[in-house]
N, C-alpha and C positions, 0 to 999 in steps of 0.2 A: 270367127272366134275359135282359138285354141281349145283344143277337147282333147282332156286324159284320160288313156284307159285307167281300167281297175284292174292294175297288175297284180300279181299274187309275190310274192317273195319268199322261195324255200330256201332256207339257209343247212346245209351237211355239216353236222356236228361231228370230227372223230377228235374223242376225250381221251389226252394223254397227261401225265406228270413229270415236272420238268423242277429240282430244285424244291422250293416251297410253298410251288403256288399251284391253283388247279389251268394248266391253260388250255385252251381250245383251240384246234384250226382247222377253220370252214371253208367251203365254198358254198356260190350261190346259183340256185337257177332261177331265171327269169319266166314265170310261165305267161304268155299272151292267150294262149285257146280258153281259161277257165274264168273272165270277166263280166262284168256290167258293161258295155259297150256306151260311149257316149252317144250311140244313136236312142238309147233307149231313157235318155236322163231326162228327168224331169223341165220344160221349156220353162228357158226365165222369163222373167216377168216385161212385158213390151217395153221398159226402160230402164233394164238392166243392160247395156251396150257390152259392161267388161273390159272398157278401155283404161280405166283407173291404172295407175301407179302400183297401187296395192295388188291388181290382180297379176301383175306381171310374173310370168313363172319361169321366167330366165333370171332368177333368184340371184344365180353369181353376179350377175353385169348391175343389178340394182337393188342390193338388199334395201328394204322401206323399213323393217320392222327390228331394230337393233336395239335391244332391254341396254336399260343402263342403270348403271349403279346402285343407282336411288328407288329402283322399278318396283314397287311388292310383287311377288310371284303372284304366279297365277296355278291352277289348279283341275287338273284330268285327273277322272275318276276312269279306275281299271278294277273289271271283277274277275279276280281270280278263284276260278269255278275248277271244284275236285270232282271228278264223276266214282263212285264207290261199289262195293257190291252190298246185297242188302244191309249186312252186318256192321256196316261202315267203313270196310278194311279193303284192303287193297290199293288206298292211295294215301296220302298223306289225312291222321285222322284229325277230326273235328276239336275234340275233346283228349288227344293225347299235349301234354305238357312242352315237350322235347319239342314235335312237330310246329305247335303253336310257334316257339321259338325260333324253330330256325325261319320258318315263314316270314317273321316278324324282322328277322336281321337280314333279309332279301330284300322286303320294303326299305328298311331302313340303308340298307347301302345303292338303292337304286336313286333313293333320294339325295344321297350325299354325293352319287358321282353327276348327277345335275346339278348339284349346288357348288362342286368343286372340280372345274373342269382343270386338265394339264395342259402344257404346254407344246406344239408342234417342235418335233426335229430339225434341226436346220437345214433348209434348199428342200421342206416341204410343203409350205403354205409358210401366208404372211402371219408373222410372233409378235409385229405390231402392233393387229389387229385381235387382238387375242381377247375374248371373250373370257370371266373367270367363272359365269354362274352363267347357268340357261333362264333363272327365272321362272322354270316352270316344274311344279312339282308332280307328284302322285297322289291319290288318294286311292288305297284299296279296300275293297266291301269282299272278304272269304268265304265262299258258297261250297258247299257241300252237296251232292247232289246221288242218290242213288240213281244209278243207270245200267240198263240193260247191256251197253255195251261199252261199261270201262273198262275192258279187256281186248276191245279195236277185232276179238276175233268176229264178232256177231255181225261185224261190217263187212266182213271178207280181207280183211287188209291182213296180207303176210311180211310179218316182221323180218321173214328171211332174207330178203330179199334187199331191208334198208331201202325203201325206194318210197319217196312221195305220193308218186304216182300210178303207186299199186291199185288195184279194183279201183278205175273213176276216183280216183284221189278223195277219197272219202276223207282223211285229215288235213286237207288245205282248205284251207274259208274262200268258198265257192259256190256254183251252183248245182255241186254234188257232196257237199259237206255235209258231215255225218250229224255233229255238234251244232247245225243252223238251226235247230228247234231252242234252242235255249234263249235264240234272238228273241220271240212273243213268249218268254216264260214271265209270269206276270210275277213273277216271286226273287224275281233277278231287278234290280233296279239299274237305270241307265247307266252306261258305261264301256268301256271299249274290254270285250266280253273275252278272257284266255283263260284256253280251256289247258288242265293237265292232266288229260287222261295217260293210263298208265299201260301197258302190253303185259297181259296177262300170261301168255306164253313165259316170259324171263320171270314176270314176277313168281311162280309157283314154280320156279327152277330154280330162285333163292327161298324160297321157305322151305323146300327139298335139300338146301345144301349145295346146290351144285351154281357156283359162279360163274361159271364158263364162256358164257354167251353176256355178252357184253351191251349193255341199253341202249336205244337209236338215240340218236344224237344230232336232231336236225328241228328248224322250228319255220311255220310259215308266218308269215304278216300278210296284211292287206295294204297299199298303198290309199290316200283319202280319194275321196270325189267331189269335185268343183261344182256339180248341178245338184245331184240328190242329197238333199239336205240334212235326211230322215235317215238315209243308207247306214247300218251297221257296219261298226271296225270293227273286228276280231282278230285274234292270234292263235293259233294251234303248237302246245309246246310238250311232246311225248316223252313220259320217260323220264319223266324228272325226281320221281320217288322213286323208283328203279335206280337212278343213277343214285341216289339220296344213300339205298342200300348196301349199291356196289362199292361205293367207297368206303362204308362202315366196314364190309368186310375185308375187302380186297387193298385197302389202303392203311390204316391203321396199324401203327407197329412194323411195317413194312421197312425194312434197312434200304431200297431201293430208294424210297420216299425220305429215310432221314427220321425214321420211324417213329411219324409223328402223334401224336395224342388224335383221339376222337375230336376234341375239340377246335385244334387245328384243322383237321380234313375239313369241316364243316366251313368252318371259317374260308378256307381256299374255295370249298365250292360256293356258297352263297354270295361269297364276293366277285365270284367269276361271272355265274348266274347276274347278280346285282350288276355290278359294276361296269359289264361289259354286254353280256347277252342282252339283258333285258332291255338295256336302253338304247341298244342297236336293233333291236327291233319296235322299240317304241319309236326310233326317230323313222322308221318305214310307214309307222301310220300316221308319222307327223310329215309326213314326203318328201324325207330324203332319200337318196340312191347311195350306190355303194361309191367307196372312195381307194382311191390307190396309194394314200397314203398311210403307214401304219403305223403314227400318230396317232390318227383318226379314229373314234370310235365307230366306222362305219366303213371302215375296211379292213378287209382279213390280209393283207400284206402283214409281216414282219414289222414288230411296234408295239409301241405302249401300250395303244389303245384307251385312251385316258382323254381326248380332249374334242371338242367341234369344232369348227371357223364360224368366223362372222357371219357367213353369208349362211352356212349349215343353222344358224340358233334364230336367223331372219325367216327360213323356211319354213321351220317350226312353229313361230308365232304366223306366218303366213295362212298356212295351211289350220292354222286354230283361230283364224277369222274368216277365211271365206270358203271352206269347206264342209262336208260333213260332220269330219271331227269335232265339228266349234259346239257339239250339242252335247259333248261328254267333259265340257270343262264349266266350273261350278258358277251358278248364278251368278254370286259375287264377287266371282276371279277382279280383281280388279287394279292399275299398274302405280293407281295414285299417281301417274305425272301427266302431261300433256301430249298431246298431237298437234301440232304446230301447223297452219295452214298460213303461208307467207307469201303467196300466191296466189293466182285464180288456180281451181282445182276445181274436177268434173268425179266425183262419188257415183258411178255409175256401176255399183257390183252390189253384191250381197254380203253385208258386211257385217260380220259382230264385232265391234272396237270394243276394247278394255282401258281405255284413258278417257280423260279429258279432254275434250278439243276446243281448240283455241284458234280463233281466225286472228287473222291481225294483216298489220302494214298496209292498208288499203283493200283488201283480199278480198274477192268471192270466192264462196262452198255453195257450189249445184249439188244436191242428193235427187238421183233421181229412179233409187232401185227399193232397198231393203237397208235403215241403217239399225242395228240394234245395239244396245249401249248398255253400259256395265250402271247396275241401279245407283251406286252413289258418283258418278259422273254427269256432269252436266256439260255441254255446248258454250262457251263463251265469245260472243262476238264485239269486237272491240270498237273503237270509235273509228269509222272509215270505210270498214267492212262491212261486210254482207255475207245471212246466209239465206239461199235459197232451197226451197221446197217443193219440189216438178214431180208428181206423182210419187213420191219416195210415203214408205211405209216403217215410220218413227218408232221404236219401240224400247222397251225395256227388258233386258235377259231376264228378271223374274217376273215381267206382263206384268207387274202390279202397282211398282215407283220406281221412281227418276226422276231426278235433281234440274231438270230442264234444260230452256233455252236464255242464255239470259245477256241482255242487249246492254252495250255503254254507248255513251255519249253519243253522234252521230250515223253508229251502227246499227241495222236494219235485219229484219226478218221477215221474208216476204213465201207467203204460204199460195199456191198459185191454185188456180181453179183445177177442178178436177183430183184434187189431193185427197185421200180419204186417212183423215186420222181418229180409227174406232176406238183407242181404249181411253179409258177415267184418268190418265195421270199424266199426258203429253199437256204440257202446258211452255208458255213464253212468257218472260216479265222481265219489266223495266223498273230501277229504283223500288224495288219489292214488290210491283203491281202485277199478276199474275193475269194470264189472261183468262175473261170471265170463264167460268161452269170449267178451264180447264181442256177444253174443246174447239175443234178446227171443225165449221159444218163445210157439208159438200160444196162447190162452187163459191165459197167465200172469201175471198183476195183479202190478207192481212198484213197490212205494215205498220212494226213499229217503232219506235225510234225513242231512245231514252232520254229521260231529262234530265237526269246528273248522271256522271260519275260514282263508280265506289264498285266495294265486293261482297254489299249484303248478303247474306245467304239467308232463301226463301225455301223452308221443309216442303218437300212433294207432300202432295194428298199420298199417305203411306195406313197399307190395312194390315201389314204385317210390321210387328217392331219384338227385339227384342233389350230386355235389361234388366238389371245395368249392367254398362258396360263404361270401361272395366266393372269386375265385379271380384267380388270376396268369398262369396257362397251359393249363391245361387243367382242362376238364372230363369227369368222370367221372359211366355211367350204370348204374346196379343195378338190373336186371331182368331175371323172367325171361321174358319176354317174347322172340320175335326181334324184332330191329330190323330195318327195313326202308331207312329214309330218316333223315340227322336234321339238322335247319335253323335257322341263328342268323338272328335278325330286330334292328335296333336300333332305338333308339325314333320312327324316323319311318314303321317298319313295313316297311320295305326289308329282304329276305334277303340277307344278305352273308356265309353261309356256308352250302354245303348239302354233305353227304356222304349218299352211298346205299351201301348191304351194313350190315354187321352192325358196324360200327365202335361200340365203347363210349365210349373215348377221343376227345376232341374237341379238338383245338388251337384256342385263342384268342387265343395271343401276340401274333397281325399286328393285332388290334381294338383301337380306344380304348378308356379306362376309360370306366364307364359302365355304365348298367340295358340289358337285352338279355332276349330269349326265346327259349328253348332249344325248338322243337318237336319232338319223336320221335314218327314213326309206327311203328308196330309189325303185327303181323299182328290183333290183337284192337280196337286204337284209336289214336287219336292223342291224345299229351298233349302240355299247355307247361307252362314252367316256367320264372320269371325269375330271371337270375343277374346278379350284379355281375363286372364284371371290376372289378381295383383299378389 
């Protein structure tokens, strides 16, 4: 079996102005000594082989995972964590106005350059093949964080120097990272964790006055991993309220620049930041490698810098089903269209899918690893077909419902000895008949076979629900669960409504119409859930 390390990816920022925009040009280094080694990775499961379609990581020769048109996005959760000094100052603040905003216009154009990819230069990738949305969005939760050492001096790291790999690389996500205490902060909720700590040394050389010394300009990622399921992604991004400042002063009214407004600089940096940075280093945690095209959002060649390929946005979703990553995209991510099995097909990975799957044309599906399934999708097996069940471990991304398995006409589901399916909601049904209690006992061989036709839909056994939906004014949540927190997000990923205690009832009257996600933590987990306001 193929085994990837856990490369670090350091990207050298030097920030220049060019015209009217803020642009960057980096290089990269590749560090191999500072990893999780696949010798150390968690062993799969004795019928996880890894031989599937889906696991194949020669990505270019056979993308599997190609969104199309019709696909609803899907949704990673990113915490972007400020480390401060006592007083709150020192990085971008909590509760300053200005700050809040520009923040908010970084989320917002990070999402729009995923949702609006460009187009490749001619004689540099196929324009045929052109992907115009990745499908897949952000959602970010903004932490604030007093820390002893948001200033990188308390770590030993000397800013003079610009170097990553100053004192044991204390700011690359590794196994001497400064920032890996924030992974078990219990006050952080799950998500691929980027920190923005700030270099104390420059910043109190601009509250003195003195610009002179110029912000590091360089960011690491973490590439995924295929075994450890649980493994934290993180990003380390220095210097980015420093950089915030030095354009305020050093840019602004500046005839060299075209002597542009406050509001402009900001504009060129958050959109640089957004547009290009960010999601060049989010496709590192979604495992892509650099490109030599400068198109490409994922290469520092000369270029737009505006767009993926096919095979780059197939990765992406790759790497958010059978990696670690797939644990910081949301319950309910889910693609609403189909996985089409028109073949015998051997499911032998660790797999979270976000579609429907549909067997058909005479077809066997052997699962015989981990499959875990987006809660409002269900398995359809058609008349001819077959799906099979060999030790595989059926689940639901929120453990709690799912839409099942569910048989036409001459089509079969055949559950083999030795299958263990422990939770309350894995259930198979024919013509609305569910199978009894819900439950697969140990050693009990099940086949069944439908006796009509049709696309009744049978509601899971479901302990969480929320409504209505659509809704007007409020929403309503049913569980039994305690509620702890509960947070509206809208679609640029921005929380614009948060209540904490045990509130069920949720007013939404003050929000536009519009798609929104409903998060609720609870004492057991967190789910989301999207609702329409009308």
């Amino acid at each position: 079996m193929k085994k990837i390390l856990f490369f670090l990816i350091v990207c050298n920022v030097f920030v220049t102005f060019k015209s009217q925009t803020d642009i960057q040009s980096r290089s990269c280094i590749i560090d191999i000594s500072k990893k999780n080694s696949a010798n150390e990775s968690q062993k799969n499961l004795p019928n996880c082989g890894n031989t599937s379609l889906y696991y194949n990581q020669n990505y270019h020769d056979n993308p599997r995972y190609i969104p199309k048109i019709s696909d609803d996005v899907i949704y990673v959760k990113l915490n972007f964590i400020f480390p401060t000094k006592p007083d709150g100052t020192g990085n971008f603040e909590q509760n300053n106005p200005e700050h809040t905003a520009f923040l908010n216009s970084f989320v917002d154009m990070i999402n729009y350059r995923l949702a609006n990819l460009g187009s490749p230069v001619s004689g540099c990738e196929n324009a045929s093949q052109q992907i115009s949305d990745t499908k897949i969005r952000v959602i970010v939760n903004k932490i604030w964080k007093v820390d002893p050492a948001w200033d990188y001096l308390v770590t030993g790291f000397n800013p003079a120097n610009n170097n990553p790999y100053d004192n044991n690389s204390v700011l690359i996500p590794g196994s001497t990272y400064y920032y890996s205490y924030y992974d078990n902060d219990p006050s952080i909720p799950p998500g691929i964790n980027i920190t923005f700590a700030n270099n104390g040394q420059i910043y109190s050389q601009f509250q003195n006055g003195n610009y002179s010394q110029i912000p590091l300009g360089w960011a690491a990622s973490e590439f995924p991993l295929y075994n450890q399921f649980d493994a934290k992604s993180r990003q380390s991004w220095p210097d980015i309220y420093n950089g915030f400042l030095y354009r305020k002063h050093d840019t602004v009214g500046n005839p060299v620049f075209g002597s542009p407004t406050w509001d402009t600089v900001k504009q060129w940096y958050y959109s640089d930041l957004g547009a290009r940075a960010m999601v060049h280093e989010l496709g590192h945690n979604l495992g892509l490698y650099h490109h030599d095209c400068g198109s490409n959002l994922m290469s520092y060649s000369a270029g737009n810098h505006d767009y993926l390929s096919v095979e780059d946005v197939s990765m992406m979703f790759q790497t958010a089903s059978i990696t670690n990553v797939r644990q910081y995209f949301t319950e309910n991510s889910f693609k609403n269209t189909y996985l089409n099995v028109n073949s015998d097909e051997l499911w032998d990975i660790n797999f979270r899918n976000y579609s429907n799957v549909k067997i058909d044309n005479n077809s066997s599906l052997k699962a015989t690893c981990k499959l875990i399934m987006a809660p409002q999708s269900r398995v359809v097996v058609k008349s001819g077909s077959n799906f099979i069940i060999e030790g595989a471990d059926v689940r639901s991304a929120n453990d709690s419902s799912w839409n099942g398995i569910k048989v036409e006409g001459t089509g079969y589901c055949l559950i083999l000895p030795d299958t263990k399916i422990d939770n309350g909601y894995f259930y198979v049904y024919t013509d609305n008949t569910p199978l009894p209690g819900g439950k697969v006992a140990d050693n009990q061989v099940i086949k069944l076979t439908a006796k009509m036709k049709g696309d009744e839909k049978v509601a899971a056994a479901d302990s969480f629900k929320i409504y209505p939906n659509p809704t007007g004014d409020f929403i309503n949540i049913q569980t039994d669960d305690e509620i702890i927190s509960v947070s509206v997000y809208n679609a640029s990923g921005q929380r614009i409504i948060n209540h904490t205690g045990k509130e069920k009832k949720i007013d939404v009257q003050s929000i536009p119409s519009g798609m929104y996600l409903l998060e609720i933590k609870t004492k057991n987990k967190v789910v989301t859930e999207k609702f329409i306001k009308k």
